[in-house]
N, C-alpha and C positions, 0 to 999 in steps of 0.2 A: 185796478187803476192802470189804464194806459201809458206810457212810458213820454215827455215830450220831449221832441225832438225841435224844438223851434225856440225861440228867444238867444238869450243872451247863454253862453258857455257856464256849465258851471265850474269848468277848470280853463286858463289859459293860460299859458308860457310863451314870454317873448323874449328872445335872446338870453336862455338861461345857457349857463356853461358852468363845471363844474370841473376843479382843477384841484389835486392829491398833492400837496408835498411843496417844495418851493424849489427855488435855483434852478441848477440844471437836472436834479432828479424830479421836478414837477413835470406832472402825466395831468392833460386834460385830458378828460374822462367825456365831458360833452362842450361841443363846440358851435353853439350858439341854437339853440332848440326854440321853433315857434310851433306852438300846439295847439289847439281850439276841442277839446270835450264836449260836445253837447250835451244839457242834463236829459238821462234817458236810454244812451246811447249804452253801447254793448262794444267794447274797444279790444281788441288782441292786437300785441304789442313782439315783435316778431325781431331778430334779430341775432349773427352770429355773437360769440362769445367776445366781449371788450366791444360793443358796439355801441353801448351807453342805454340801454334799453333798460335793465337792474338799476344805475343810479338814478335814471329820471324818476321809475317806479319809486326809489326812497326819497326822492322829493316829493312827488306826489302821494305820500303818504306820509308825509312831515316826520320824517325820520332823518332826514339830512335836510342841509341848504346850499341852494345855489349859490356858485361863488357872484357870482353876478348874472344882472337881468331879472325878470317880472316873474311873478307865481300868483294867480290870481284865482282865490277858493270864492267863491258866490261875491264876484266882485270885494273880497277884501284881499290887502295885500300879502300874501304870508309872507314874503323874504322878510317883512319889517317884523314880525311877530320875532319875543321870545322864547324862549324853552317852552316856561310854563305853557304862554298860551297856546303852543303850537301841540303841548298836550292835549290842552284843553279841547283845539278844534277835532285832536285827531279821534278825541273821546267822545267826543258829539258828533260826528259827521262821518266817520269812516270803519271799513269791516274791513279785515285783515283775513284771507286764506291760504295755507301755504303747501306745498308739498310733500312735509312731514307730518301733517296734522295736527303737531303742539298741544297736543291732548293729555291731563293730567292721569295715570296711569292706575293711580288709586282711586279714585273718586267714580263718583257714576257720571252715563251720560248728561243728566241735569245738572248735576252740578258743575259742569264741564262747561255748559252753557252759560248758567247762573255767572262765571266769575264775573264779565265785564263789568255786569248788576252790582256786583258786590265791591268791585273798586269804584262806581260810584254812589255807592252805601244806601243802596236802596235795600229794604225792607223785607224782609223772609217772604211775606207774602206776594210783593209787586215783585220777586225775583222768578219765584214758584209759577204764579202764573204765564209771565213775559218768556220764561225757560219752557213750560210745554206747551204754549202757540208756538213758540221758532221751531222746536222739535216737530210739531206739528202739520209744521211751514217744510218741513225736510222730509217727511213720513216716516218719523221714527219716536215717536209718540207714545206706542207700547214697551218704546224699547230705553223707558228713559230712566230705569234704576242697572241697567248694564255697565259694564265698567269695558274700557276700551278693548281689554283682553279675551270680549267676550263679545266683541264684536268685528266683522270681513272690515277688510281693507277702505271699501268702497265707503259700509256704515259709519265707521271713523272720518273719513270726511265729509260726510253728511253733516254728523254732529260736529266738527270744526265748522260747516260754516251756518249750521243754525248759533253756532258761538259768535259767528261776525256780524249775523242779523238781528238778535236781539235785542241789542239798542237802537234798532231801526234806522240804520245811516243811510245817509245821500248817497253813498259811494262804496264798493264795493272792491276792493285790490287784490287780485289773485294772482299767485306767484306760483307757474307751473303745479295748477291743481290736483292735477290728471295724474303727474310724471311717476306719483309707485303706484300705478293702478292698471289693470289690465285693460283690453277695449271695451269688454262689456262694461265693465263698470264706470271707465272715461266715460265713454255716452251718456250713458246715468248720471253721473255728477254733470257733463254738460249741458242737458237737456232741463237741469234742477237750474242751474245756471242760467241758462235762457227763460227759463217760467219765474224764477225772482226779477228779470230783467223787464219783462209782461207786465206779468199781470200785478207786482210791487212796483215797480216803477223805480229800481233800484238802478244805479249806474255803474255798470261792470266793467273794470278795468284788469287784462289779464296777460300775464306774460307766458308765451308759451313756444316750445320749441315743434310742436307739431303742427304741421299745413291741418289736417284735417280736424284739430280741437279748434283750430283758429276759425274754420269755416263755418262754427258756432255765432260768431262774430258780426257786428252791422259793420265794423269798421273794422279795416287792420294796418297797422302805425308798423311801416318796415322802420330799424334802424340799422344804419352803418355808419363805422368808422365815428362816434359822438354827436351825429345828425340824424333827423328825421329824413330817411332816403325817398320816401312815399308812403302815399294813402289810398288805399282801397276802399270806398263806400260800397258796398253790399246793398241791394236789395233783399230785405227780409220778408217774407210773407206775412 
C-alpha cells in the first residue's frame, strides 16, 4: 500500500504553545507552533537541545497538552479530549519507538510484542498471530522465542518496533531510534523505517539529532528557540 500524500493532514497544530510552571519561574517551552503532517509522510524533526522539538513530540503523541492553541488528529480536536480518551486515541492510532528499546528483559521477543495486544485484552490467539506477522514485518520471525539478552543492539529494536506496529497505527513516533546503535545497524533500522513508511503506509514521525538519519526523511521540521524555524520537503524516489 502506497503511502498518500494528498488530502487533508492527518495532524495539524495551530498556535500551540506550551508553558512549565507559572509567575516568573514559567518557561514557555513552545511559542506558537503551526504544523501540517500529511497522512503518509515520513517527517524528521531536528533541533538543538530546549528548542521545543521533545515537547511538541509529547503533544503529538498525547502524552502532554498544549497550554493553548489547536491539536488536530484526523480532524478531531485532541486539546478538548480527556485523559481517558486521549489514551484511548493514543491506543488506537499511534506506535511509540524509543532510544532505549523498553524491552521487557525476561520475556521472549513475542511476547515483547504481544504486550500492546494484551492491554487491549485481546486473545492468546489474535495476540500470537498479529505478534509473528509484526516480527515478520521486522525479519525476525525465527527469532521470536529469544529474550532481549540474546539478541545485537540492532535486533532489540527491531522487535521495539515490531512492538509499535502491531496494532497497526496511523502514526508512527520515533524518538532518537538510531542514537545506541552503530551506523551499520542505524541504516538497517532506517531503511526498515522507510519500507514500513512504503509499502504500509504508516506515518513516520522522528526525532533525531543526526543530518544523515534525517535524510531518511520526505520532510524535515527544524526547530528553534520553541518555533518551527523551517521545512525541508525532500524529493523521495
Amino acid at each position: 500500500m502506497a503511502p498518500s500524500l494528498s488530502g487533508d493532514p492527518i495532524i495539524s497544530l495551530r498556535g500551540v504553545t506550551k508553558v512549565y510552571g507559572s509567575g516568573p519561574t514559567a518557561f514557555q517551552a513552545l511559542k506558537g507552533i503551526d504544523l501540517d503532517i500529511a497522512q503518509g509522510d515520513f517527517v524528521a524533526v531536528m533541533g538543538p537541545s530546549g528548542s521545543g522539538k521533545s515537547t511538541t513530540m509529547n503533544i503529538l503523541g498525547c502524552l502532554d497538552v498544549p497550554s493553548a492553541g489547536e491539536f488536530l488528529f484526523k480532524g478531531r480536536h485532541v486539546e478538548k479530549l480527556d485523559r481517558d480518551q486521549r489514551a484511548l486515541l493514543r491506543r488506537r492510532y499511534l506506535g511509540f519507538v524509543f532510544q532505549g528499546f523498553n524491552l521487557l528483559s525476561r520475556t521472549t521477543a513475542l511476547e515483547n510484542v504481544e504486550l500492546p495486544l494484551l492491554y487491549r485484552g485481546e486473545d492468546g490467539k489474535t495476540r500470537y498471530q498479529s505478534g509473528m506477522a509484526a516480527l515478520d514485518k521486522v525479519g525476525l520471525k525465527d527469532w521470536w522465542d529469544h529474550t532481549p539478552a540474546e539478541l545485537s543492539g540492532g535486533q532489540q529494536q527491531r522487535v521495539a518496533i515490531a512492538r509499535a506496529i502491531v496494532t497497526q497505527p496511523d502514526v508512527l513516533l520515533a524518538d532518537e531510534p538510531t542514537g545506541n546503535l552503530d551506523s551499520e545497524r542505524s541504516i538497517e533500522i532506517m531503511e526498515l523505517l522507510t519500507d514500513l513508511n512504503r509499502n504500509s503506509g504508516i506515518t513516520v514521525l522522528m526525532v533525531t539529532h543526526e543530518p544523515d538519519m534525517a535524510a531518511f526523511a520526505r520532510t524535515i521540521v527544524h526547530f528553534k528557540d520553541g518555533l518551527v524555524d523551517g521545512i525541508e520537503n525532500r524529493v523521495k524516489a
